[in-house]
C-alpha positions as CSV (number, residue, x, y, z in Angstrom):
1,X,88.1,123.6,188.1
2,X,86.6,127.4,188.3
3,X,86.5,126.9,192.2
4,X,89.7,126.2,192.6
5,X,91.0,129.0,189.8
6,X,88.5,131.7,192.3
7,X,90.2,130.4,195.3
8,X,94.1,130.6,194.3
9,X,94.0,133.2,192.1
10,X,90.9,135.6,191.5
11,X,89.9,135.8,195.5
12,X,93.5,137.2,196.1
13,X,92.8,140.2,192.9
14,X,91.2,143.4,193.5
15,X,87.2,142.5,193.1
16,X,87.0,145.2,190.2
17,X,90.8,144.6,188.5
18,X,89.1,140.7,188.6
19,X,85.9,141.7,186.7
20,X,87.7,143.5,183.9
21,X,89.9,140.4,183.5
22,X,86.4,138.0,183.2
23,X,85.3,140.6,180.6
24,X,88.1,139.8,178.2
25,X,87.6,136.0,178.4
26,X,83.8,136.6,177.7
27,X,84.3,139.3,174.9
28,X,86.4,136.3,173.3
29,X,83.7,133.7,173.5
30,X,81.5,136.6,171.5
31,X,84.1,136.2,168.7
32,X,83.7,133.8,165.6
33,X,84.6,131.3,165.4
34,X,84.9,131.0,169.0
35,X,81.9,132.0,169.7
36,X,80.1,128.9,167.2
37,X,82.5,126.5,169.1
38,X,81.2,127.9,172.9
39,X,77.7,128.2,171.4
40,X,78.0,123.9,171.0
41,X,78.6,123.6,174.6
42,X,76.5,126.1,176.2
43,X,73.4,126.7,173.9
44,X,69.9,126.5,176.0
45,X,67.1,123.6,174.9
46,X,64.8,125.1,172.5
47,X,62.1,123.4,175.4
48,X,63.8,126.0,177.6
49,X,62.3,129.4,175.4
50,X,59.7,132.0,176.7
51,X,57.6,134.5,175.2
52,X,57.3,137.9,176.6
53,X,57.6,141.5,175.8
54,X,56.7,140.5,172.6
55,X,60.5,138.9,172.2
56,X,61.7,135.5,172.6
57,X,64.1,134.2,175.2
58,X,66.3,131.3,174.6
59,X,66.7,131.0,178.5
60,X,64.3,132.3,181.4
61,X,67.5,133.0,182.9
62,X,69.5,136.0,182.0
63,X,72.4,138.6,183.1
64,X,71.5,141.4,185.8
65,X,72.2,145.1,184.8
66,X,75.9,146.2,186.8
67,X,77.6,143.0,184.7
68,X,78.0,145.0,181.1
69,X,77.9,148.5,182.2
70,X,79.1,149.8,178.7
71,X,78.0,147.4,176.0
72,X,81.0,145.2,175.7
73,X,79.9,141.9,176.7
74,X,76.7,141.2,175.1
75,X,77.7,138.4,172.1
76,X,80.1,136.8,174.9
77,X,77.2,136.5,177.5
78,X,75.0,135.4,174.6
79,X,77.3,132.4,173.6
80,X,77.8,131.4,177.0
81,X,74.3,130.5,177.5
82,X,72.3,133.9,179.0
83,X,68.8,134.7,177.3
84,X,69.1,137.7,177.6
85,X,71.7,140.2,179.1
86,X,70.5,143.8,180.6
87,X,73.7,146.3,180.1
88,X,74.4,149.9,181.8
89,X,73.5,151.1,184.2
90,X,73.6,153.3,181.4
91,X,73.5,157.8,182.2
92,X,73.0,160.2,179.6
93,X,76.3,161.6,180.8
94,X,79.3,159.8,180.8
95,X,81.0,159.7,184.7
96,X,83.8,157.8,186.5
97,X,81.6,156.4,189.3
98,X,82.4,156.4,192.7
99,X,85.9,156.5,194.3
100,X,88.0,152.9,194.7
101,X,87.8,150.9,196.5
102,X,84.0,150.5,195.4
103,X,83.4,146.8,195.0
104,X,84.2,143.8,197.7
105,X,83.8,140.6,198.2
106,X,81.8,138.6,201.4
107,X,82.9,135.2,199.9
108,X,81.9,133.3,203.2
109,X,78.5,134.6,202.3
110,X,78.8,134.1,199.0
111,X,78.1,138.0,198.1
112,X,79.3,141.5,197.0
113,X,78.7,145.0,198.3
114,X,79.3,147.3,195.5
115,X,79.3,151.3,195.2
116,X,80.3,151.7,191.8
117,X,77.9,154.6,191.4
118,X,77.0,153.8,187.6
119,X,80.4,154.4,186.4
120,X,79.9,154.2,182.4
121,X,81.1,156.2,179.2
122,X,77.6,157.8,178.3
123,X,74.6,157.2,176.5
124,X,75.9,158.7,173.4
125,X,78.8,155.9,173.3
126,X,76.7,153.3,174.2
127,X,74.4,154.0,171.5
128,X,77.0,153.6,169.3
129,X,78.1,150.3,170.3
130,X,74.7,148.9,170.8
131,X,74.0,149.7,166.8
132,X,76.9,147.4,166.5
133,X,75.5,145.1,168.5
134,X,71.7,144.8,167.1
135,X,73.7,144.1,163.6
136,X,75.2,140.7,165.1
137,X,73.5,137.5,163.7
138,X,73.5,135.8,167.0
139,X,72.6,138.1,170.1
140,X,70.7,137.6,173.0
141,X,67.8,140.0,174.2
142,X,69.4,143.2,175.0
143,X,67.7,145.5,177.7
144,X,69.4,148.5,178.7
145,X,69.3,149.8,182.0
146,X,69.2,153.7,182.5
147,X,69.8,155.7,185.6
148,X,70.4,159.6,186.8
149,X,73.4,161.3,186.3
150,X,75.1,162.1,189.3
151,X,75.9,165.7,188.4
152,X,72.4,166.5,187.4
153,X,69.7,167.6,190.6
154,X,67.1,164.9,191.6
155,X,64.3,168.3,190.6
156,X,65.7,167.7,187.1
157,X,66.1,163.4,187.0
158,X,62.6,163.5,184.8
159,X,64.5,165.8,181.8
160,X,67.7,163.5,182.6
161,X,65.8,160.0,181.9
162,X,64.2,161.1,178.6
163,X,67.7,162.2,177.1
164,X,68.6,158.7,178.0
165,X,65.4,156.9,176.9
166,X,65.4,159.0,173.9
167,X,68.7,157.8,172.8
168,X,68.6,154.3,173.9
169,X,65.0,153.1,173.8
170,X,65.4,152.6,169.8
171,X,68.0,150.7,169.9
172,X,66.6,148.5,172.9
173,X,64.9,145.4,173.2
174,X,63.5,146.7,176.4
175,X,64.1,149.7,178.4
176,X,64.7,149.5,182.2
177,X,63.9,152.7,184.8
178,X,66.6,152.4,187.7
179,X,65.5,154.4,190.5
180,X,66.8,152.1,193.5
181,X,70.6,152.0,193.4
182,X,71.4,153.2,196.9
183,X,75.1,154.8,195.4
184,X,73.6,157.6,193.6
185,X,72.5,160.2,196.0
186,X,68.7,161.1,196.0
187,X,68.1,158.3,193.8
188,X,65.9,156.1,196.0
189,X,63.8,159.0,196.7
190,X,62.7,159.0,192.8
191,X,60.7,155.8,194.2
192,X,58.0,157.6,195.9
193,X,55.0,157.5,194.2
194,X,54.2,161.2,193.7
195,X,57.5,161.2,192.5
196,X,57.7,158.3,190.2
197,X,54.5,158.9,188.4
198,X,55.6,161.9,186.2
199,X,58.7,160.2,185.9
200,X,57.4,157.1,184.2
201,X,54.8,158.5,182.2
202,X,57.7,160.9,180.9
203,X,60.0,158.3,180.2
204,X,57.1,156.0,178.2
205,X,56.3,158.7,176.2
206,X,59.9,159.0,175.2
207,X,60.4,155.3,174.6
208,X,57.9,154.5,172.2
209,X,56.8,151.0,171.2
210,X,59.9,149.9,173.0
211,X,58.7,147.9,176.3
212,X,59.3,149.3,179.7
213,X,59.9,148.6,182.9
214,X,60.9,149.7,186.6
215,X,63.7,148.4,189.0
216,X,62.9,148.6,192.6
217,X,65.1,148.2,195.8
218,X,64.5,145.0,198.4
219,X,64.5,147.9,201.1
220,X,60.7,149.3,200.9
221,X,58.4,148.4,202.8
222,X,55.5,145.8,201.6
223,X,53.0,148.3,201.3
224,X,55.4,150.5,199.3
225,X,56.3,147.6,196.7
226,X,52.6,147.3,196.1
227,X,52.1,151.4,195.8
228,X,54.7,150.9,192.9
229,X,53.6,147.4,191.3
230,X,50.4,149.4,190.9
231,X,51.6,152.4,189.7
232,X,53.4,150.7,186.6
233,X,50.8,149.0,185.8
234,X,48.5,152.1,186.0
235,X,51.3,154.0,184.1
236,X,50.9,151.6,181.4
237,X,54.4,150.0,181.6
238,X,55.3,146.9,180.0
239,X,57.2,145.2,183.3
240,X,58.8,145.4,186.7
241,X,62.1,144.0,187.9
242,X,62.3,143.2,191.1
243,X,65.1,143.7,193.3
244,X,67.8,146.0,193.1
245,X,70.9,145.5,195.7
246,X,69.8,146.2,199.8
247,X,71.0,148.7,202.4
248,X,70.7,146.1,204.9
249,X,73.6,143.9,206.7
250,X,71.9,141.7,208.9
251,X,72.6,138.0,209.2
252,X,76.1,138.0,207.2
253,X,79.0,135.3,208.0
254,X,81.2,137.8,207.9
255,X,82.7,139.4,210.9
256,X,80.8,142.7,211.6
257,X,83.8,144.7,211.6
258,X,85.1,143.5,208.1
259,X,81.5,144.5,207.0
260,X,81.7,148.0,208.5
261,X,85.0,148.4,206.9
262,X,84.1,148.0,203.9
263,X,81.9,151.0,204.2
264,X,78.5,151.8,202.3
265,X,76.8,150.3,199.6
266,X,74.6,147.7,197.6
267,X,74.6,144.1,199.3
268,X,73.9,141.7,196.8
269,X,74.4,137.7,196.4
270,X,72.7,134.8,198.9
271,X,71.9,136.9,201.5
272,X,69.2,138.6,199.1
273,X,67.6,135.7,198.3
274,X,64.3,135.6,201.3
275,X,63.3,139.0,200.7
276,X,64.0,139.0,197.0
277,X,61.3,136.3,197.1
278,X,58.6,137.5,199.4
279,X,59.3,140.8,196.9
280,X,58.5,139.1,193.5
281,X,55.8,137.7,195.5
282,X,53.7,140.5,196.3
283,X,54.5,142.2,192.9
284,X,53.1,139.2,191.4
285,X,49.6,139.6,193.9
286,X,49.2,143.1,192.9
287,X,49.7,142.7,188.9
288,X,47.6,141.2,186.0
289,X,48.9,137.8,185.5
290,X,50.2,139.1,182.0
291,X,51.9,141.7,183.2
292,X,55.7,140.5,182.9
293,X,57.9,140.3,186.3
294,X,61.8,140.2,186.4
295,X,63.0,138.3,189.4
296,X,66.9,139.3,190.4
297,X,68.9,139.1,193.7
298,X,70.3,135.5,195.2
299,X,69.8,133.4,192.3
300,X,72.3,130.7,192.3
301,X,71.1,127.6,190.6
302,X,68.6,126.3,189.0
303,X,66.3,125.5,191.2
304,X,66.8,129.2,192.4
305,X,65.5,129.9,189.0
306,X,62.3,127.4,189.0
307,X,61.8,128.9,192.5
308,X,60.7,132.1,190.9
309,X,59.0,130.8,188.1
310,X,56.9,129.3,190.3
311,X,56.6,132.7,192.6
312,X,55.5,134.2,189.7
313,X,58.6,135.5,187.7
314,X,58.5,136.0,183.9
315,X,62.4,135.5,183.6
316,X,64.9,135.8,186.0
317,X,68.5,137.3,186.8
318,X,71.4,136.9,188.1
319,X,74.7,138.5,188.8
320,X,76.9,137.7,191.6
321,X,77.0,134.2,191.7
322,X,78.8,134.7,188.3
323,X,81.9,135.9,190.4
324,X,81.5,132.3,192.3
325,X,80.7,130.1,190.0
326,X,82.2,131.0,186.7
327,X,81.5,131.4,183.0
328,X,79.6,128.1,183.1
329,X,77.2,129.5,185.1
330,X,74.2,129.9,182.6
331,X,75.4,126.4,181.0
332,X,74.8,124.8,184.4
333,X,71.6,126.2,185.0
334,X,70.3,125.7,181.6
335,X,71.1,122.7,181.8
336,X,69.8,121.9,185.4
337,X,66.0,123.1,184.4
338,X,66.0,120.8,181.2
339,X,66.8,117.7,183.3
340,X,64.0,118.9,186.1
C-alpha cells in the first residue's frame, strides 16, 4: 500500500513539505490511545533487546539523527517500533538552516541529498521538550545529536559544544558529537585529530555520567577513521557512530545532470551502504570489543541490519529508507530479525 501512496502522491510533494506531513501521522501514533493500539502491531520481541550504554534497547535498530530535528517525534517513533530514536541535530542557537530547496530525492537510487544545515529551534527549546519527553511512560532511548552553530567561528566550536552538552546531556540518554555534516561550513575540519581531541575531552567533561559518542563522515580516508576510532577511545568516550552522509556522487542511477542540479550536499540512502560497511569495519578493528559502535548509512532491511551486527555494530540506524518504505519500516525489520 505505502509504495503505491509514495509513488502517486508523496514523490510528486516537495521532499521537505512531504517530511513535515509524515511527522504529523507519527506524532499521532505517539498519542494514547493510539499509540497502545500501534504499539499492538509494531512492538519488537523481547528476544530482540540489547544492552549497551548501560540502557536497554527494545530494537538494535533505531532512528538516525536529521529525522526528529526538534524533539517532536520521539513517542511516535517509539510506538512504531524504533529502539531508540537520536533527535537534533540539535545547536545551542536556534537557526533556520540552509536556503530551499535543501532536501531531494534520487528515487531510482533509492536516496536523498540533503543540505538542511541543522535547521532547529535551539537547545534551550529542545530542552524543554525533551523534559516532557523523559516524563512519558513509554519512550524509546533518546540520544540527542549536537552540532556547531553556524553563526559561531570554528576557533570557538569547543565553547559552542559545551553550551549545548551542558544543557542537553542531563536530559539525554546518550549524547552524540556531530562533527561531519558537510552543510555546515568548517565543520568537517573539527575531525582532525589535533582538533578533535580538546574538543571531546571538553565536551565529556561537560556531559557527565551521561554516555558519549562521535559521528564521523564516510568521506575520510581509512587511516583517518582509525586516527579517530582511537582517539575516542583514548578520550574516554562511551561510543562512535559511524557514518554521517558522503560528498561523493559516483555510481548513481540518476542522470549526472539531474545530480549536478541539485547542487551540494549530504548523499545518503543505498548508495552509502559499501563504504558505510568497510567504515564500521575498521572502527570495529581498532576498538575494544566493548566499546559500543553505531552503524548508520544504507540500511534497508533486515538483513542490512544483521549485516552489521555481524560487522561488528552495537545497534544500528537508519533514515532514508523511511521516505521509501513507510512508517512500517521498523515493524518490518523487527519483524524480519525474529523470524532469522
Amino acid at each position: 500500500m505505502y509504495p503505491l501512496v509514495f509513488r502517486t502522491i508523496l514523490a510528486r510533494l516537495d521532499p521537505e513539505f512531504a517530511h513535515h506531513l509524515g511527522a504529523l501521522v507519527i506524532r499521532a501514533a505517539g498519542v494514547e490511545p493510539v499509540a497502545s493500539l500501534v504499539r499492538r502491531f509494531t512492538a519488537p520481541s523481547p528476544e530482540l533487546r540489547v544492552d549497551a550504554l548501560g540502557l536497554r534497547f527494545d530494537s538494535p535498530f533505531g532512528v538516525a539523527a536529521g529525522f526528529d530535528k526538534n524533539v517532536t517525534m520521539g513517542r511516535g517513533l517509539g510506538a512504531l517500533g524504533f529502539g531508540h530514536v537520536e533527535v537534533g541535530t540539535l545547536t545551542a542557537l536556534p537557526q533556520p538552516g540552509n536556503p530551499r530547496p535543501r532536501l531531494f530525492r534520487l528515487v531510482a537510487d533509492r536516496a536523498v541529498i540533503n543540505r538542511m544545515g541543522f535547521n532547529n529551534d535551539g537547545a534551550v527549546l529542545a530542552a524543554d521538550r525533551l523534559r516532557r519527553l523523559r516524563r512519558s511512560r513509554r519512550r524509546p532511548v533518546i540520544g540527542v545529536n549536537i552540532g556547531k552553530s553556524r553563526v559561531v567561528a570554528v576557533d570557538d566550536a569547543t565553547t559552542d559544544y559545551v553550551r549545548s552538552a551542558r544543557l542537553l546531556a542531563p536530559l539525554a540518554d546518550y549524547l552524540v558529537v556531530n562533527v561531519s555534516s558537510p552543510n555546515t561550513p568548517g565543520l568537517r575540519g573539527l575531525q582532525a585529530v589535533e582538533t578533535l581531541r580538546p574538543l571531546l575531552t571538553a565536551v565529556r567533561d561537560a556531559a557527565g555520567d551521561t554516555p558519549l559518542l562521535v559521528k564521523i563522515a564516510p568521506d575520510l580516508s581509512d587511516d583517518e577513521v582509525g586516527d579517530i576510532a582511537r582517539l575516542a577511545v583514548d578520550a574516554g568516550l562511551s561510543g562512535l557512530i559511524a557514518t554521517n552522509t558522503t560528498i561523493e556522487r559516483s555510481g548513481l542511477s540518476t542522470p549526472v545532470a539531474a545530480v549536478e542540479a541539485m547542487g551540494a550536499g549530504g548523499l545518503s540512502g543505498a548508495p552509502l551502504k559499501d563504504r558505510a560497511v568497510q567504515v564500521l569495519r575498521l572502527v570495529r578493528a581498532a576498538v575494544p570489543a566493548d566499546f559500543v559502535v553505531i552503524s548508520a548509512g544504507g540500511v534497508e532491511t533486515a538483513d542490512d541490519v544483521r549485516e552489521r551486527v555481524a560487522a561488528g555494530a552495537t545497534l544500528v540506524q537508519g533514515y532514508t529508507a523511511f521516505l521509501y518504505r513507510g512508517p512500517l519500516w521498523a515493524r518490518q525489520i523487527n519483524h524480519g530479525l525474529v523470524r532469522r
